[in-house]
ZADO-1210 file (C-alpha; in nm, 4 decimals, padded with zeros to 6 digits):
<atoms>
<atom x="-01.8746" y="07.1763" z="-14.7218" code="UNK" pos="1"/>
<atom x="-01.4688" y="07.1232" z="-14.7077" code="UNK" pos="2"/>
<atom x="-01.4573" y="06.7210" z="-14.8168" code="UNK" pos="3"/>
<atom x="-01.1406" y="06.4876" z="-14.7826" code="UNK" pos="4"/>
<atom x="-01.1692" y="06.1232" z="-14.9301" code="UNK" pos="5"/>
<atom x="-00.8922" y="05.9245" z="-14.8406" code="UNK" pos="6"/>
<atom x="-00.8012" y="05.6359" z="-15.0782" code="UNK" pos="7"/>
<atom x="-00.8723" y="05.9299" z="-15.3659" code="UNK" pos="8"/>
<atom x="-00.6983" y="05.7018" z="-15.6187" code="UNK" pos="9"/>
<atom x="-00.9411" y="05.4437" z="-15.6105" code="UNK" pos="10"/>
<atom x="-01.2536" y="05.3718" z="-15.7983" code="UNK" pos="11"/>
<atom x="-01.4580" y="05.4907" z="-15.5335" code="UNK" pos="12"/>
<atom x="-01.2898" y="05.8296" z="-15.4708" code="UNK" pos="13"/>
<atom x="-01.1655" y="05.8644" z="-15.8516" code="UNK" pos="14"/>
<atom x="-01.6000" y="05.8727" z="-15.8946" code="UNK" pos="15"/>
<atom x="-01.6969" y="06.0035" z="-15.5655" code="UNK" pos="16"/>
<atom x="-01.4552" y="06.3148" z="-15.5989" code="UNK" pos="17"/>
<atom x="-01.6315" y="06.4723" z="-15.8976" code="UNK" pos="18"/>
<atom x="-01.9581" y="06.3366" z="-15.7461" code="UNK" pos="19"/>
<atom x="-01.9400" y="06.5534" z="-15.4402" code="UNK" pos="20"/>
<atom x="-01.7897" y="06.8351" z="-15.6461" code="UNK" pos="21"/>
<atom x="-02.0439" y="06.8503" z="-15.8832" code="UNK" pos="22"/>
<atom x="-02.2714" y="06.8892" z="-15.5931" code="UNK" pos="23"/>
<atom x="-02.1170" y="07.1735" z="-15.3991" code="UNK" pos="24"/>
<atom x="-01.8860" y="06.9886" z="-15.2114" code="UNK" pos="25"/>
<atom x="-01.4716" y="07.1689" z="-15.1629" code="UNK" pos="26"/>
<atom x="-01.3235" y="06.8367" z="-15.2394" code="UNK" pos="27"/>
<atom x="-00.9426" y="06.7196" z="-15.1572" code="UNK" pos="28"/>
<atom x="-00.8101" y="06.3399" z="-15.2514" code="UNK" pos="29"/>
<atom x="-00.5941" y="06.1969" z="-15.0381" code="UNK" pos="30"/>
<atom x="-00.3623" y="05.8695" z="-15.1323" code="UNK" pos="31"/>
<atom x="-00.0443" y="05.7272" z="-15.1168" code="UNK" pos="32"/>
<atom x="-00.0473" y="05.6982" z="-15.4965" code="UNK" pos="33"/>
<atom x="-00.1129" y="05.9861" z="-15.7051" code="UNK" pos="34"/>
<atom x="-00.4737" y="06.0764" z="-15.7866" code="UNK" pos="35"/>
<atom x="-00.6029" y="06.1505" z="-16.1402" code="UNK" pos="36"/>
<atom x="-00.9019" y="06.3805" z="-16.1066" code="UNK" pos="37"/>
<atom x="-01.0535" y="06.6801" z="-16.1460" code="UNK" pos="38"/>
<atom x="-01.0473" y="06.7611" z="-15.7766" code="UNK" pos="39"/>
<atom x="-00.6768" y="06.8779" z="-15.5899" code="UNK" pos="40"/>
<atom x="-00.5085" y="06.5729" z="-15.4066" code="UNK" pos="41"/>
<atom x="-00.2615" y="06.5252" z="-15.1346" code="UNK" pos="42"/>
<atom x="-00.0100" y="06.2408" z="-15.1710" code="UNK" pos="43"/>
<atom x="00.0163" y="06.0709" z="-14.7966" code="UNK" pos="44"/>
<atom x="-00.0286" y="05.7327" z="-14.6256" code="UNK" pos="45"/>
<atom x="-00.3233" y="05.6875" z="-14.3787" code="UNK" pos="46"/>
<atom x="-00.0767" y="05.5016" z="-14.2025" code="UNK" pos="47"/>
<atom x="00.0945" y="05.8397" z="-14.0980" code="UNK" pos="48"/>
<atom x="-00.0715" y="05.9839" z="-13.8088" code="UNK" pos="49"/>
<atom x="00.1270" y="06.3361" z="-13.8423" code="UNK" pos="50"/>
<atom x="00.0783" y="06.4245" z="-14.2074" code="UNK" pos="51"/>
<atom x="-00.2461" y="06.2631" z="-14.2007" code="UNK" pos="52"/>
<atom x="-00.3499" y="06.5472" z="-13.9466" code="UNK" pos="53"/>
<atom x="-00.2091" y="06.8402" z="-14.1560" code="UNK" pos="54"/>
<atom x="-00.4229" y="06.6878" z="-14.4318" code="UNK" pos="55"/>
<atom x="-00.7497" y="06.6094" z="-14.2498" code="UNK" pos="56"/>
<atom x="-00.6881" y="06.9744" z="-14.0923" code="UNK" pos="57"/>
<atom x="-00.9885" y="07.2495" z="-14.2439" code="UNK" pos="58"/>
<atom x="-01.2062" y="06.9941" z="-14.3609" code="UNK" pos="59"/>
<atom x="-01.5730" y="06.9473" z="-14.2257" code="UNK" pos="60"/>
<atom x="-01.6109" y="06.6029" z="-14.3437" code="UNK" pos="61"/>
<atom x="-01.3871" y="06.2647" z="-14.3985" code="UNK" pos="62"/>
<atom x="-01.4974" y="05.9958" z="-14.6260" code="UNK" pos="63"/>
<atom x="-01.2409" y="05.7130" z="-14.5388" code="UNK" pos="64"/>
<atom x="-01.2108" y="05.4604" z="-14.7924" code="UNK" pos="65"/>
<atom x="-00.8491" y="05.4132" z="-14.8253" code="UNK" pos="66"/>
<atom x="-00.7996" y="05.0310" z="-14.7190" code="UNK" pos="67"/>
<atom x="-00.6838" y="04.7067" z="-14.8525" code="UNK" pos="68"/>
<atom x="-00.9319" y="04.4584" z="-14.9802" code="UNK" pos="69"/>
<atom x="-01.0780" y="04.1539" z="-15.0205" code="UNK" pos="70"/>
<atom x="-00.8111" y="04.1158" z="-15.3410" code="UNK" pos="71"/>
<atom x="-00.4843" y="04.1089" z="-15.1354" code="UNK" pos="72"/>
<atom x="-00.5870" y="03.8891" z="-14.8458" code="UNK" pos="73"/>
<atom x="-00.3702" y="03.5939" z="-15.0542" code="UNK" pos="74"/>
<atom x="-00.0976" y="03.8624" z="-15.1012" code="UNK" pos="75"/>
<atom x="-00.0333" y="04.0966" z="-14.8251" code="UNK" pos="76"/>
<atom x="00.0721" y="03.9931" z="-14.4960" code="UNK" pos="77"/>
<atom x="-00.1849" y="04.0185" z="-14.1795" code="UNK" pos="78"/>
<atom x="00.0161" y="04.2865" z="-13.9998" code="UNK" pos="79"/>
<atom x="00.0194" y="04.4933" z="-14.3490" code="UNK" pos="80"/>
<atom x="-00.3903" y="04.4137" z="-14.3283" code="UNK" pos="81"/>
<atom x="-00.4007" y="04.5582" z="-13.9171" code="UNK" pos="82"/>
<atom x="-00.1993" y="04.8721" z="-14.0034" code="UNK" pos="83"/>
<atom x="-00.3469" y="04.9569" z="-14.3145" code="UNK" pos="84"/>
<atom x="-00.7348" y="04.9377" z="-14.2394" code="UNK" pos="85"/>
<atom x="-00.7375" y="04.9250" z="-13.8903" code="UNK" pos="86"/>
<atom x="-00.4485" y="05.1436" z="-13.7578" code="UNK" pos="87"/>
<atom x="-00.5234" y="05.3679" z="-14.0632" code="UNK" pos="88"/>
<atom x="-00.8795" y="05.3991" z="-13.9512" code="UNK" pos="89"/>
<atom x="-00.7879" y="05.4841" z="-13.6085" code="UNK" pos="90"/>
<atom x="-00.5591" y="05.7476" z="-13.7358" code="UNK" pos="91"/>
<atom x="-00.8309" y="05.9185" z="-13.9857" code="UNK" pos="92"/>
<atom x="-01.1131" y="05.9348" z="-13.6901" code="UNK" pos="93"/>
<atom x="-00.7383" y="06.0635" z="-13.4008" code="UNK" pos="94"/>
<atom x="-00.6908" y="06.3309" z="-13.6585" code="UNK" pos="95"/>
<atom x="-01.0730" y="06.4137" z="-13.7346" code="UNK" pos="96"/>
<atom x="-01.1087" y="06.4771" z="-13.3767" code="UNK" pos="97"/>
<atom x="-00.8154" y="06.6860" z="-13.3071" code="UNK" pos="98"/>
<atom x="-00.9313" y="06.8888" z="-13.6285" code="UNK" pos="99"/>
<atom x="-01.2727" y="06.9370" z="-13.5058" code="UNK" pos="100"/>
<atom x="-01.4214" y="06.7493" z="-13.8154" code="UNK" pos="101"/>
<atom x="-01.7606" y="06.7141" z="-13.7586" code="UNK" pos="102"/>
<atom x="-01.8524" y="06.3731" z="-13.9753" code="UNK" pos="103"/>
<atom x="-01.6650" y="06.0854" z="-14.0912" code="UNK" pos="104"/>
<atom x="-01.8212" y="05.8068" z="-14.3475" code="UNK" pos="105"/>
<atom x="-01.6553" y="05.5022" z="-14.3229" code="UNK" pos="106"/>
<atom x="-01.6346" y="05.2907" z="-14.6189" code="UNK" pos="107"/>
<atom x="-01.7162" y="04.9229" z="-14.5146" code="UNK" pos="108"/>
<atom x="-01.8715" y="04.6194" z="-14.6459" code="UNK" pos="109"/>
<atom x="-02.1805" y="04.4020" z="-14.6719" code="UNK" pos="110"/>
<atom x="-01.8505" y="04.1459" z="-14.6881" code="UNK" pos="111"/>
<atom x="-01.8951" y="04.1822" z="-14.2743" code="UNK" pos="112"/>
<atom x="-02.1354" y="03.9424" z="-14.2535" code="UNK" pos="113"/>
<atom x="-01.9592" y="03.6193" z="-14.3198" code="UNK" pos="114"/>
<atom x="-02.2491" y="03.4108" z="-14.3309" code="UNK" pos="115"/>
<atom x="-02.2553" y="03.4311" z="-14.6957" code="UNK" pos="116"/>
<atom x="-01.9493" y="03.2235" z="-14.7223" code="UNK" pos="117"/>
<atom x="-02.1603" y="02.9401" z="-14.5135" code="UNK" pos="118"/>
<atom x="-02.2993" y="02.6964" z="-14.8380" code="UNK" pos="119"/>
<atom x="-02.4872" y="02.4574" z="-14.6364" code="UNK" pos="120"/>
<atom x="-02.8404" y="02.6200" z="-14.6040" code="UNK" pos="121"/>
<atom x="-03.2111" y="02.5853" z="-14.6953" code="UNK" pos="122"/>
<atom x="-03.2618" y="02.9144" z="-14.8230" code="UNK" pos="123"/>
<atom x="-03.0707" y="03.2336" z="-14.8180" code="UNK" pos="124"/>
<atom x="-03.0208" y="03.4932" z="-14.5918" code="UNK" pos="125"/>
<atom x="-03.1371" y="03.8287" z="-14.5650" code="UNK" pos="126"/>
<atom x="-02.8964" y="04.0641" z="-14.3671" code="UNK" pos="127"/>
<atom x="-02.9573" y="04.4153" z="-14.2952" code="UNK" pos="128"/>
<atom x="-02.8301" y="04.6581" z="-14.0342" code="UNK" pos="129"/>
<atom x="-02.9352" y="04.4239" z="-13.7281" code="UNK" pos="130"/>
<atom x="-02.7695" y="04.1192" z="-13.8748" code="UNK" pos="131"/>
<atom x="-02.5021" y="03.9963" z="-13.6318" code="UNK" pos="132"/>
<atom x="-02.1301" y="04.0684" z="-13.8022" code="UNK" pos="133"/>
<atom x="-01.9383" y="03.6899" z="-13.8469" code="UNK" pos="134"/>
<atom x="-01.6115" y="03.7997" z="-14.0069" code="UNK" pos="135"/>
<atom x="-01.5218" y="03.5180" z="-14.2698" code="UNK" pos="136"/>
<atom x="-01.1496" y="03.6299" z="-14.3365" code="UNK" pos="137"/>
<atom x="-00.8900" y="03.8786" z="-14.2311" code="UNK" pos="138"/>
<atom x="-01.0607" y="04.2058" z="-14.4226" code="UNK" pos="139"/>
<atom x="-01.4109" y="04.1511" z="-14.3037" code="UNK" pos="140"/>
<atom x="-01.2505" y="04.1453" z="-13.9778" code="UNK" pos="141"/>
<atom x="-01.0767" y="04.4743" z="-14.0529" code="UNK" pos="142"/>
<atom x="-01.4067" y="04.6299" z="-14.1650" code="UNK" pos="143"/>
<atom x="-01.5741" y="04.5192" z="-13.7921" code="UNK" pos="144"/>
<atom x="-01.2767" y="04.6531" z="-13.5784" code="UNK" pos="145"/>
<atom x="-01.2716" y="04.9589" z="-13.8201" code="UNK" pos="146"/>
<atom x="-01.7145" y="05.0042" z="-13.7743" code="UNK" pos="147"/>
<atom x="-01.5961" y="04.9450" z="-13.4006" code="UNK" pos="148"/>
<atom x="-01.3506" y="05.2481" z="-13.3280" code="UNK" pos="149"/>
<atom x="-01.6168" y="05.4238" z="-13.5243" code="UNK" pos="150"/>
<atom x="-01.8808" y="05.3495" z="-13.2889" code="UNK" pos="151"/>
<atom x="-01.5984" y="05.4297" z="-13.0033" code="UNK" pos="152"/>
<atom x="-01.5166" y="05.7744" z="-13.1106" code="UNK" pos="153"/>
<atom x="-01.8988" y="05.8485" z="-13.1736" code="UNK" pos="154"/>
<atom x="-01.9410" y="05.7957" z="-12.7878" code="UNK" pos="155"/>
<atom x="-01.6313" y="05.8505" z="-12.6405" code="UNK" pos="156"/>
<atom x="-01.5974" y="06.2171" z="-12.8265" code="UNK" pos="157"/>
<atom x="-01.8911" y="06.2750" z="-12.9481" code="UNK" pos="158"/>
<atom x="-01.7775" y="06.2621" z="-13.3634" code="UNK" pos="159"/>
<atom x="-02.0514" y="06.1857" z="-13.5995" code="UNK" pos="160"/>
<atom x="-01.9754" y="05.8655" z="-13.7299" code="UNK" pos="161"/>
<atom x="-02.1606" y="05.6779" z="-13.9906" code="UNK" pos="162"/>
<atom x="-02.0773" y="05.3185" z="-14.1372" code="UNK" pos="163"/>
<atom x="-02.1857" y="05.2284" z="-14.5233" code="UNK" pos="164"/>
<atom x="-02.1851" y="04.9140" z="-14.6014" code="UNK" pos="165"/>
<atom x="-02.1185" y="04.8882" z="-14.8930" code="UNK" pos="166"/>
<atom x="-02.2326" y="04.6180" z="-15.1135" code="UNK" pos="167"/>
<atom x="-01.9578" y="04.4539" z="-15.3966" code="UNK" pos="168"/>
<atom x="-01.8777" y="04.7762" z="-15.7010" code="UNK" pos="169"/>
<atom x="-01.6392" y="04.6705" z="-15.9595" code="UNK" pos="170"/>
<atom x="-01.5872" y="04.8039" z="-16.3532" code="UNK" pos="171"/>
<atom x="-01.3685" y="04.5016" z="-16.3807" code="UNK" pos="172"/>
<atom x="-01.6529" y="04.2575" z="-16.5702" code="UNK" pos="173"/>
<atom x="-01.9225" y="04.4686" z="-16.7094" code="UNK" pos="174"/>
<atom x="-02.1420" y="04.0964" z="-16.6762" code="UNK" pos="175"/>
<atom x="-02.0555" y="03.9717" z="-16.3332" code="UNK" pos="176"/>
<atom x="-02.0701" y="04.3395" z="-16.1389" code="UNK" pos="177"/>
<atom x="-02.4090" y="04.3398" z="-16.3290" code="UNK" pos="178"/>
<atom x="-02.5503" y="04.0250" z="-16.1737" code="UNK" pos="179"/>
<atom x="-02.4197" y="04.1103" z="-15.8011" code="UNK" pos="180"/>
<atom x="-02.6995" y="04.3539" z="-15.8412" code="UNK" pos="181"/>
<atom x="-02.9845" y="04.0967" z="-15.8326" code="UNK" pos="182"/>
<atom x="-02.8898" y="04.0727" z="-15.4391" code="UNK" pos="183"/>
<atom x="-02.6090" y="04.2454" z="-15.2974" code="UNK" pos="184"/>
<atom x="-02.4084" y="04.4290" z="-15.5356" code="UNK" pos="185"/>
<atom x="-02.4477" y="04.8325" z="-15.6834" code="UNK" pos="186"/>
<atom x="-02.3241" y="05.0587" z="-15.9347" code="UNK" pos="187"/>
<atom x="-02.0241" y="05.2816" z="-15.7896" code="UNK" pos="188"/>
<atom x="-02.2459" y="05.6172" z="-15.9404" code="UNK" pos="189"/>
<atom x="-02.5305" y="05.4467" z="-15.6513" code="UNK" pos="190"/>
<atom x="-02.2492" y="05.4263" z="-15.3869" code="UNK" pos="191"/>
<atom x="-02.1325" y="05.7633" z="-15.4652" code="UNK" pos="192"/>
<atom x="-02.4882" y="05.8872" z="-15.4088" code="UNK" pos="193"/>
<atom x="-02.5460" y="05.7285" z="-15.1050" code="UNK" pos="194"/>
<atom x="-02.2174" y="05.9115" z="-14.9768" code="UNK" pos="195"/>
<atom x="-02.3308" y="06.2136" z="-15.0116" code="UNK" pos="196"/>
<atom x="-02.6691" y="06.1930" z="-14.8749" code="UNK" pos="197"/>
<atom x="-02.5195" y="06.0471" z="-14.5599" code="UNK" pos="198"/>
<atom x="-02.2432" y="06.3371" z="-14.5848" code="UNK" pos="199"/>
<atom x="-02.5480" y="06.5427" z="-14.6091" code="UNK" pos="200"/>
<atom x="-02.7447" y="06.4181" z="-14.3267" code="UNK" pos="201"/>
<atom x="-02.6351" y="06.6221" z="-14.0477" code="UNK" pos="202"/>
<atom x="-02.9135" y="06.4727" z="-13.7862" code="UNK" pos="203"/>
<atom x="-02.7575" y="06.1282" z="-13.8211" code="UNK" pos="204"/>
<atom x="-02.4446" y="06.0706" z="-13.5401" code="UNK" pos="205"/>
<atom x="-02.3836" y="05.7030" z="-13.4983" code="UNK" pos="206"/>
<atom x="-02.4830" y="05.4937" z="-13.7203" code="UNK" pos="207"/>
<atom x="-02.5015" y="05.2348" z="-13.9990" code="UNK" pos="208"/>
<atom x="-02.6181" y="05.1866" z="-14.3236" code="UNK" pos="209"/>
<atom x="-02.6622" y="04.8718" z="-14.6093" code="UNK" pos="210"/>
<atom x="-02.5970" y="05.0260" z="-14.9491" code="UNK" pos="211"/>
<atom x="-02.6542" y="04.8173" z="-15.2784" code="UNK" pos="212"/>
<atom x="-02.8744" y="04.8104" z="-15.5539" code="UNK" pos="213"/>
<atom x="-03.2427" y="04.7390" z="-15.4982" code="UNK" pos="214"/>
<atom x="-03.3425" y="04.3678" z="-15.5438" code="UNK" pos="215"/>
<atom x="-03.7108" y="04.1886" z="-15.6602" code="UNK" pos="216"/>
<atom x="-03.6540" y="03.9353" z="-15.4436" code="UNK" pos="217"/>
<atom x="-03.8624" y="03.9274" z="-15.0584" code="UNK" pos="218"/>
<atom x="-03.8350" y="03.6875" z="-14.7834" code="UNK" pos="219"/>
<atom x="-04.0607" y="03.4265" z="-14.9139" code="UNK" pos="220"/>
<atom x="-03.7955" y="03.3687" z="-15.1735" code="UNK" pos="221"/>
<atom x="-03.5530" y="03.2445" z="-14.9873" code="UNK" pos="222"/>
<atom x="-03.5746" y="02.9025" z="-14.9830" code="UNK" pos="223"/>
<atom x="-03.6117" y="02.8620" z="-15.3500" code="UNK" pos="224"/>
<atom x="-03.3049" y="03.0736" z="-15.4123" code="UNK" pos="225"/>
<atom x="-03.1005" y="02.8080" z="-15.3040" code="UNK" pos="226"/>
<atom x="-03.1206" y="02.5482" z="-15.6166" code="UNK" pos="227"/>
<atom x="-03.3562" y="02.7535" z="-15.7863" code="UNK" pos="228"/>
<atom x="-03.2842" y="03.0727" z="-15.7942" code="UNK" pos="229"/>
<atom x="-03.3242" y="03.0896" z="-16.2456" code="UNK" pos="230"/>
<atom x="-03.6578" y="03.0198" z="-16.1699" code="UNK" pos="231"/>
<atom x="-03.7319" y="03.3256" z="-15.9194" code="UNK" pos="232"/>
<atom x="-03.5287" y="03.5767" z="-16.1339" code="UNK" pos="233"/>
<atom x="-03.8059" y="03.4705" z="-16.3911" code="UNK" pos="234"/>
<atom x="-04.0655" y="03.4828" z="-16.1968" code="UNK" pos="235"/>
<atom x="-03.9983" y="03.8584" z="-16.0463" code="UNK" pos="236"/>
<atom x="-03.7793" y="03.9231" z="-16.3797" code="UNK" pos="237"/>
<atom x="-04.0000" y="03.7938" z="-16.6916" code="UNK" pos="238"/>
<atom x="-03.7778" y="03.7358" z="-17.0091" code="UNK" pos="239"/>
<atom x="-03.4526" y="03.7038" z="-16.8143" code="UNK" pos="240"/>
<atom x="-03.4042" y="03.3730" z="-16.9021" code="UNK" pos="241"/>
<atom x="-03.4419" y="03.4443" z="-17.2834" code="UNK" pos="242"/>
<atom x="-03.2628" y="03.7795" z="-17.3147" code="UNK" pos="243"/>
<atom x="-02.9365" y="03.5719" z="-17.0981" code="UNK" pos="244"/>
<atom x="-02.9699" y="03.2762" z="-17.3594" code="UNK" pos="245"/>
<atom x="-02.9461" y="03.5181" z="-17.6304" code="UNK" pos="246"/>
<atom x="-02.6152" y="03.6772" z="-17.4599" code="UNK" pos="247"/>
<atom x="-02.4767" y="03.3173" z="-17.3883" code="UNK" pos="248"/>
<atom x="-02.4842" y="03.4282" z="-17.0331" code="UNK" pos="249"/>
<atom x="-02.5861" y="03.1351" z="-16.7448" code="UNK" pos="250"/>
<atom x="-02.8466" y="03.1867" z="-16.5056" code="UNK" pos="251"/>
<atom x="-02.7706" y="03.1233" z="-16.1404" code="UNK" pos="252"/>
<atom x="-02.9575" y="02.8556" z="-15.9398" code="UNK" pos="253"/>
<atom x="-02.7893" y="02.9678" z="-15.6174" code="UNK" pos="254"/>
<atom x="-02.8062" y="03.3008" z="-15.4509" code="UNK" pos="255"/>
<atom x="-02.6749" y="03.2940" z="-15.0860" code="UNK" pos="256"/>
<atom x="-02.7663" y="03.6120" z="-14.9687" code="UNK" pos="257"/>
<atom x="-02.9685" y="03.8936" z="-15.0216" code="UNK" pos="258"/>
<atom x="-02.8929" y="04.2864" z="-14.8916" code="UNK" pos="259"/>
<atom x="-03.2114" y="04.4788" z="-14.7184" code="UNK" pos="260"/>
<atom x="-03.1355" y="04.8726" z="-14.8184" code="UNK" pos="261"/>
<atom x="-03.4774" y="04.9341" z="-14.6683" code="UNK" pos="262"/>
<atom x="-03.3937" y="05.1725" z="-14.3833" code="UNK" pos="263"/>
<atom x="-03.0901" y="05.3675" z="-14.6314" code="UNK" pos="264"/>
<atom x="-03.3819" y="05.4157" z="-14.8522" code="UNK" pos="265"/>
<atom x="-03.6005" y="05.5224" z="-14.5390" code="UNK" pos="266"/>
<atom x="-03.3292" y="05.7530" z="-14.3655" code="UNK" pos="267"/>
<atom x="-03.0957" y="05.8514" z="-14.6163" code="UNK" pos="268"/>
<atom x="-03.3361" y="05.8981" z="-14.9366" code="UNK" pos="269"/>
<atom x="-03.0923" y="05.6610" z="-15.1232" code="UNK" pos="270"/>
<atom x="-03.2699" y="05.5880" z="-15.4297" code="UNK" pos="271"/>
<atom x="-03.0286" y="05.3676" z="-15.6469" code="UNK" pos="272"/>
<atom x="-03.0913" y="05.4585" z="-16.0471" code="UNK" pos="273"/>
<atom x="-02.8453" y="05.1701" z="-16.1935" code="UNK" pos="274"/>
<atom x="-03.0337" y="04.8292" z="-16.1097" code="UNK" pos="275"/>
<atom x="-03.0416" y="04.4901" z="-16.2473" code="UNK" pos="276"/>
<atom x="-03.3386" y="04.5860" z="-16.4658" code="UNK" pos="277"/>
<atom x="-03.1453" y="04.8493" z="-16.6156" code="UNK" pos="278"/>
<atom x="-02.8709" y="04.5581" z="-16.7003" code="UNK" pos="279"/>
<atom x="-03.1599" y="04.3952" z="-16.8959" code="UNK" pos="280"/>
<atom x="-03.2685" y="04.6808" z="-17.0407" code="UNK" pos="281"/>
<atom x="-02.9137" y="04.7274" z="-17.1768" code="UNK" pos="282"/>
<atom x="-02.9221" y="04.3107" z="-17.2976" code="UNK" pos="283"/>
<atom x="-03.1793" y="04.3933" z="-17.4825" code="UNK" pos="284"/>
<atom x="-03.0826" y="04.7189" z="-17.6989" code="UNK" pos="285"/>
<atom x="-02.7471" y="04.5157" z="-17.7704" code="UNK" pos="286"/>
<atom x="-02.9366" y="04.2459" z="-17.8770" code="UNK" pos="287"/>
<atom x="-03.1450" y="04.4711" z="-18.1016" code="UNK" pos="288"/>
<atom x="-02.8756" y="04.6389" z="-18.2692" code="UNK" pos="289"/>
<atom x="-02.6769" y="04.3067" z="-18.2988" code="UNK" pos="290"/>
<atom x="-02.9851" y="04.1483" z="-18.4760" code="UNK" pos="291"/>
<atom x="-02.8484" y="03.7895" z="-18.3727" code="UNK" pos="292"/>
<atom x="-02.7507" y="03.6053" z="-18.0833" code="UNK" pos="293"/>
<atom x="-02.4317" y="03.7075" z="-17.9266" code="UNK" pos="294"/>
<atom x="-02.0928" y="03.5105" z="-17.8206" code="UNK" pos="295"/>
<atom x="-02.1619" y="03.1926" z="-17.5670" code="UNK" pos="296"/>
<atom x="-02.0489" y="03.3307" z="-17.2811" code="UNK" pos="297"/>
<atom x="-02.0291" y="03.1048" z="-16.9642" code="UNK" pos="298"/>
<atom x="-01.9647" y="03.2936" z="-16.6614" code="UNK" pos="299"/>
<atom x="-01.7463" y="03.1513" z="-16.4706" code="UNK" pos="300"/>
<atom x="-01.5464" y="03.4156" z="-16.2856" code="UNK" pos="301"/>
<atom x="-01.5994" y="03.5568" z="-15.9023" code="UNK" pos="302"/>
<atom x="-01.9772" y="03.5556" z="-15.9249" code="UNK" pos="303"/>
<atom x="-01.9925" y="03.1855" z="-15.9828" code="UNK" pos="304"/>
<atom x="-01.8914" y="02.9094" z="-15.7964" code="UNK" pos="305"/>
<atom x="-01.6703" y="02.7252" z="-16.0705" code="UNK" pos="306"/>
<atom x="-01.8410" y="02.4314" z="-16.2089" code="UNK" pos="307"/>
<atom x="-02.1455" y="02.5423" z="-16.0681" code="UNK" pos="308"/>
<atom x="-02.3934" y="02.8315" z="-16.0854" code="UNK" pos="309"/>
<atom x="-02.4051" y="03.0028" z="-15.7641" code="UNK" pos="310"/>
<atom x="-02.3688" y="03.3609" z="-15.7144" code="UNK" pos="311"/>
<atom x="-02.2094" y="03.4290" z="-15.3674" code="UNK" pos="312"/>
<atom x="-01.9493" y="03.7173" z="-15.2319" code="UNK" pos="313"/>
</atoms>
């Protein structure tokens, strides 16, 4: 299978590219910033229809994740916002159709549900793929109009189009992308795997799918997550609260939100290996070869609420 990932320079297609490679996948990067990899790249804009098509040309598949994010919505103007992720978009799925490309993945995000930003609640939510999309800011709204020219193609022209949604990946704070696991969050080796089994499954057309690490937590926790969430990742977590104390790391008594991966795991196999039990297991073989409690640590960065301890994204 002949695979271009747009946004190659990224942390998703800088692990993705290898990923797929690894896995018998012909694998080209595309960016507008040079790509360091292992697989060949092309240096272009999505922005640029024509040399977008010359690119996209002889591939099978497109993995489009070259957008702006979350980060820059402070920093880059609204029109920079519309052109990059949603006139980009339109050009990738224009020039996959022209091309004959049979599948494109679009990278979204479990960000397009907006009711996580909502703090006045009795217990948290639980969104999956049914969950009605409530755009909180100008790049969740980008990911909705990009999932809807998706959907358009798909039945317009008949291009297999499926939507990830992803949940929040970062290597920026080995703690905090650790914790986004307990209910929303994954590892980027777990995104990268749930790419290529939905690259991989050719019965799928239009469709959408909630990717993130597998959480403890059910339905019936959702009311105490709100104000006492520390005591539920006990509870479904035993020692938690211990091995954090030893790490000077605070527990959260809030949790917004929780992600349902239930029908990725049903349809798509995904079986995420890098969970928030593997984070403890970790705590604890640095705590063993430390011998002694570690640094207070209290986390106070975008997983927390400052001043408080809510986890929210």
């Amino acid at each position: 299978m002949r695979t271009l990932i747009t946004g190659g320079a990224g942390l998703l297609g800088s692990v993705l590219g290898p990923y797929l490679q690894e896995r018998g996948h012909a694998v080209t990067l595309l960016d507008c910033r040079p790509c360091i990899s292992v697989c060949p790249s092309v240096l272009a804009d999505v922005q640029d229809g024509e040399t977008l098509l010359r690119a996209i040309d002889g591939h099978n598949t497109v993995i489009h994740a070259a957008a702006l994010h979350g980060v820059h919505v402070n920093s880059s103007p609204t029109s920079d916002f519309v052109s990059v992720n949603v006139l980009g978009t339109h050009n990738v799925l224009e020039a996959s159709r022209v091309t004959g490309v049979k599948r494109v993945l679009l990278a979204s995000s479990t960000s397009v549900y907006g009711v996580s930003r909502t703090k006045e609640r009795q217990a948290a939510v639980i969104v999956n793929e049914e969950t009605p999309l409530l755009p909180a800011d100008l790049n969740d709204l980008c990911k909705v109009l990009s999932e809807h020219l998706c959907s358009f193609y798909a039945r317009q022209y008949g291009l297999s189009c499926i939507a990830l949604r992803f949940g929040r990946f970062s290597r920026d704070d080995w703690v905090a992308s650790n914790l986004y696991k307990l209910f929303g969050g994954a590892d980027v080796m777990d995104i990268a795997q749930a790419a290529f089994l939905a690259a991989e499954a050719t019965a799928l057309e239009d469709d959408v799918f909630c990717i993130s690490a597998r959480t403890r937590f059910t339905a019936e926790d959702a009311p105490r997550l709100i104000g006492q969430a520390d005591t539920v990742i006990e509870q479904h977590y035993p020692g938690t609260r211990k091995l954090f104390e030893m790490h000077g790391i605070q527990l959260p008594r809030v949790i917004h939100r929780i992600v349902d991966i239930r029908r990725a795991e049903s349809q798509l196999k995904y079986a995420p290996q890098r969970n928030f039990e593997e984070f403890l297991q970790e705590l604890a073989e640095r705590a063993g070869k430390s011998g002694n409690r570690g640094p207070r640590r209290h986390f106070a960065d975008a997983a927390y609420h400052r001043g408080t301890s809510q986890i929210s994204n």
